[in-house]
Legacy VTK file of the C-alpha trace (Angstrom):
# vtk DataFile Version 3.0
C-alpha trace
ASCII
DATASET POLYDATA
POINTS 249 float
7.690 -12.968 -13.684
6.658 -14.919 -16.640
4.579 -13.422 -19.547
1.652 -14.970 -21.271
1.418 -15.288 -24.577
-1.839 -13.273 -25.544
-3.321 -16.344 -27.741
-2.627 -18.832 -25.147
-3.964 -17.243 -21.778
-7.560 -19.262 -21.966
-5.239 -22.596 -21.760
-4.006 -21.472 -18.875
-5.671 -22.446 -15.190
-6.731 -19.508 -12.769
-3.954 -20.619 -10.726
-1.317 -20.428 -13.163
-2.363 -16.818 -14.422
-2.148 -15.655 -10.946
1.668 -17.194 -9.950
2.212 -15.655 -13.492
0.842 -12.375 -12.831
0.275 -12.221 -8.888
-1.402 -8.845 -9.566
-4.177 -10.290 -11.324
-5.311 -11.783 -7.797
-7.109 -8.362 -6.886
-9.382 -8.616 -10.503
-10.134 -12.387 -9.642
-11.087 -11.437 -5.645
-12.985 -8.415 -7.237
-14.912 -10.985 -9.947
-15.177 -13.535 -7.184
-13.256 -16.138 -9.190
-11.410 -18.815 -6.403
-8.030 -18.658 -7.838
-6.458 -20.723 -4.421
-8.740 -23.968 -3.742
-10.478 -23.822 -7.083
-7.232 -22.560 -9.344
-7.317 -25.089 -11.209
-10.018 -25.005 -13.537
-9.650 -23.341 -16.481
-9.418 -19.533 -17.223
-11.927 -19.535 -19.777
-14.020 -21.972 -18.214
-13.871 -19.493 -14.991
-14.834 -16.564 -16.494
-17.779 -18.508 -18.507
-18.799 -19.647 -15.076
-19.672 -16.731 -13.862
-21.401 -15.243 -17.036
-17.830 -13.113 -18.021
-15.982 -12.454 -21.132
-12.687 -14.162 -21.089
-11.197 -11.556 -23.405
-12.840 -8.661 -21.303
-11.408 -10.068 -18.082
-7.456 -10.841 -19.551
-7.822 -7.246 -21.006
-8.330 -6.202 -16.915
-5.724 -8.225 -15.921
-3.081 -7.424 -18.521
-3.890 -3.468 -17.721
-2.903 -4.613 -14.167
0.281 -6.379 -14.969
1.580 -3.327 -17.636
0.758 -0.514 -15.475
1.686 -1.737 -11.939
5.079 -0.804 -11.786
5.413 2.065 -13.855
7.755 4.862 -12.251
7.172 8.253 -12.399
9.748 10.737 -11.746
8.510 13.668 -10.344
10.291 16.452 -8.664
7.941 16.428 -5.443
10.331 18.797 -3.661
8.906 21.582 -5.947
5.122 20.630 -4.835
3.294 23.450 -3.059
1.947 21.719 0.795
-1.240 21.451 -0.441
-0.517 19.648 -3.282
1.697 17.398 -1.804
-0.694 16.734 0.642
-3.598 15.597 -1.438
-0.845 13.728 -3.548
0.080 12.083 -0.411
-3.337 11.190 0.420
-4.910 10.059 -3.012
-1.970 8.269 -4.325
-0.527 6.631 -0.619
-3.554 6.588 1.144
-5.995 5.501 -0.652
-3.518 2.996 -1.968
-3.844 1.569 1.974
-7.217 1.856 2.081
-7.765 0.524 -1.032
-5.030 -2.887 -0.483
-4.826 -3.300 3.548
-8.451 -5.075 3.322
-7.047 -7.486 0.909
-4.382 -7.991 2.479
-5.268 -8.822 5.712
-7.850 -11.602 4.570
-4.417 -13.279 2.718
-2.264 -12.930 6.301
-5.122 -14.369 8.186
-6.439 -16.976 5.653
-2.404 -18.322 5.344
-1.143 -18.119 9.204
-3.923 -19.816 10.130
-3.799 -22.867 7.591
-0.157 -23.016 7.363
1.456 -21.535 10.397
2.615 -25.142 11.354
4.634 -25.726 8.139
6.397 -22.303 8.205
7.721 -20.953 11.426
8.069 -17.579 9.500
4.224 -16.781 9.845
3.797 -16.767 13.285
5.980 -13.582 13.684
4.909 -12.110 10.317
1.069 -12.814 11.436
2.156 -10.678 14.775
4.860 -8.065 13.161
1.513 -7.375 10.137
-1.230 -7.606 12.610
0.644 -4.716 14.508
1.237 -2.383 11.244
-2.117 -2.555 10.064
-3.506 -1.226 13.426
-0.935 1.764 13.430
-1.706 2.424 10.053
-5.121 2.811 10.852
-4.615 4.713 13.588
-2.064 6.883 11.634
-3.511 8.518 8.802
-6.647 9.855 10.082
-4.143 12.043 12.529
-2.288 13.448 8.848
-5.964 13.485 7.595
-7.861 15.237 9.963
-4.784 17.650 11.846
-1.816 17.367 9.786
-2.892 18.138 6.291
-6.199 20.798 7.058
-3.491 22.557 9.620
-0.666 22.934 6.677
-3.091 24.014 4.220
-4.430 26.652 6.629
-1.543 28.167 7.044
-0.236 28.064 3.460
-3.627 29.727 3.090
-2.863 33.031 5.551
0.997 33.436 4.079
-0.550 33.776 0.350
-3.368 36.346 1.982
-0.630 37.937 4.697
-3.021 37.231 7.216
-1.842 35.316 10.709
-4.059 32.337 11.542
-5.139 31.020 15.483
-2.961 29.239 16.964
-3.265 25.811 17.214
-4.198 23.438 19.581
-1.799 21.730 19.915
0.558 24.423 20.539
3.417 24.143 17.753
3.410 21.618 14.685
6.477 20.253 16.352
4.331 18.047 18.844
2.381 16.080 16.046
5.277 15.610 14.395
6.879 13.887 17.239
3.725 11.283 17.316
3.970 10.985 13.821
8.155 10.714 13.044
7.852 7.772 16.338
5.399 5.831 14.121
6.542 6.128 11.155
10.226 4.639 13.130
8.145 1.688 14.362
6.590 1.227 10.734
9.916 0.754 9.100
11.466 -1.462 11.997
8.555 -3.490 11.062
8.790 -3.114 7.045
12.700 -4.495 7.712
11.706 -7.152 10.162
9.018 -8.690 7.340
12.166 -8.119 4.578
14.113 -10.429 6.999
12.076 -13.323 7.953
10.557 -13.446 4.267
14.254 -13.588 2.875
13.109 -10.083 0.983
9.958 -11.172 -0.021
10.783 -14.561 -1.670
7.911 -17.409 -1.396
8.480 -21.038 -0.123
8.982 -23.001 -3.704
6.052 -25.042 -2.591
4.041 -22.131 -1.404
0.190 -22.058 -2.279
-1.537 -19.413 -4.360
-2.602 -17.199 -1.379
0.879 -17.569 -0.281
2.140 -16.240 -3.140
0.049 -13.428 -3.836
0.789 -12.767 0.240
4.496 -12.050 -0.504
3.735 -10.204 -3.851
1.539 -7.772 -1.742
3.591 -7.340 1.056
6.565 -6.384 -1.008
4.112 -3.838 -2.866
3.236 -2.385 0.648
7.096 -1.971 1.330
7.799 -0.318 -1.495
4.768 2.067 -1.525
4.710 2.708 2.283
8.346 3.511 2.453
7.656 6.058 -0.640
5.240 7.148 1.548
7.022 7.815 5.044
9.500 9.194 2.487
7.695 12.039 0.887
6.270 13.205 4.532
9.759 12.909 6.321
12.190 14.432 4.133
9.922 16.484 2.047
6.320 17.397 3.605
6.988 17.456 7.374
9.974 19.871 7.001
7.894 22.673 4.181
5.335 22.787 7.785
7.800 23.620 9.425
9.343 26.002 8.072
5.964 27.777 6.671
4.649 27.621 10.552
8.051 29.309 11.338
7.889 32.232 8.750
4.585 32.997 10.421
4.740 32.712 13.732
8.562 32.605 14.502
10.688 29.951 15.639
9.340 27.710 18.762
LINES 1 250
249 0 1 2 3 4 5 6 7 8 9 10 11 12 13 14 15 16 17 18 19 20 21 22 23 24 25 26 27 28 29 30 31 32 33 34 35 36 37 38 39 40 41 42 43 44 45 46 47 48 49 50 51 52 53 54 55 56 57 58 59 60 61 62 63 64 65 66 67 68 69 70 71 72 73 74 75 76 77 78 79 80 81 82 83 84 85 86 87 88 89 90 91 92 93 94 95 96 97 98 99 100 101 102 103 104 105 106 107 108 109 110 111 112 113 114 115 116 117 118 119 120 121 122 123 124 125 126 127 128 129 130 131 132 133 134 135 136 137 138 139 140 141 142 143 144 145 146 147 148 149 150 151 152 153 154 155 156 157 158 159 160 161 162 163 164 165 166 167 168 169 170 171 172 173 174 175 176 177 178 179 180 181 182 183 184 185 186 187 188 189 190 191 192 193 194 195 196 197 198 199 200 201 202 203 204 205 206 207 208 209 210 211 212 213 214 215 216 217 218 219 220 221 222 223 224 225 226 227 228 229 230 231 232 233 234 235 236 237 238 239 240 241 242 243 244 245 246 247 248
């Protein structure tokens, strides 16, 4: 990615900030500046249009482009469940809820103007069409049984108290929903790394294109992070704290 030099971003078009800084596509959508058909007017002119500071906005967008991708090392292994849980939720979750609306407009606005000039969106139309939906389906299940159920019992062991039973009879059967779609979400996440040549744009690709990629590679990363934390880390702490309470299954 190419930076900007700070006195020279007004000179720049909408469109070229945006293949600069792809990030800076969510502050335009949010302002309601047309960075694809109408990227080429001018920055400043832009911003004027629609009664906005130019400096005010840039500052927006260059928070965006220094903050995005900073890694944190954290030793999540050493998280309680109930903080890991709400660090799964507010920091993954949100994160979907926050980008998959986004997103989706981008997949549908590009397949359907340019699925004739690259094969590659047909399938990647299909293969995102089908994450989104588990997705959705997905994290109200952590949300609403998974998460409330850990935090219950993490609850009785600090009190010494033994909680009902639940439901669904051992936290073994969720899990079995849950590992099976979180399998079918990274045969997907591999598929989209495959027939997108891992994440790399057409060289003629259009702005929604781009940004397109640029998000999808950002959902990789962060959803994989994601199935990561509840596989290896989350998923087995319920176990084992359902186990030192009511014995093993």
């Amino acid at each position: 990615m190419i930076d900007i030099i700070e006195n020279e971003y007004e000179l720049l078009s909408v469109g070229e900030i945006v293949k600069k800084i792809p990030r800076a596509a969510s502050v335009f959508s949010e302002l309601k500046i047309d960075f694809c058909c109408g990227g080429k007017i001018k920055f400043a002119d832009a911003c004027l249009k629609k009664g906005l500071n130019p400096d005010d906005v840039w500052k927006q967008i260059n928070s965006i482009r220094k903050n995005g991708n900073i890694s944190i090392d954290l030793d999540f292994d050493s998280f309680e469940i109930d903080f890991l849980a709400d660090y799964i939720y507010n920091i993954h979750h949100r994160y979907l809820y926050d980008k998959l609306p986004m997103l989706t407009q981008l997949v549908n606005k590009v397949y359907h103007k340019h699925q004739e000039k690259y094969v590659y969106l047909t399938e990647l139309f299909g293969l995102y069409t089908e994450l989104e939906a588990d997705l959705l389906g997905h994290l109200p299940k952590e949300e609403q049984i998974m998460f409330p159920y850990a935090k219950n019992l993490l609850t009785h062991k600090k009190a010494n108290t033994t909680p009902e039973r639940p439901f669904f009879g051992t936290i073994n059967n969720p899990l079995s929903v849950m590992n099976d779609e979180h399998n079918r979400a990274g045969e997907i996440i591999h598929r989209l790394r495959e027939i997108t040549n891992d994440y790399t744009p057409p060289a003629d690709a259009c702005n929604s294109h781009l940004v397109m990629i640029e998000m999808l590679k950002d959902l990789d990363a962060n959803l994989i992070q994601h199935i990561h934390l509840e596989n290896n880390i989350l998923f087995p702490k319920i176990v084992l704290l359902e186990e030192s309470i009511f014995g093993k299954n």
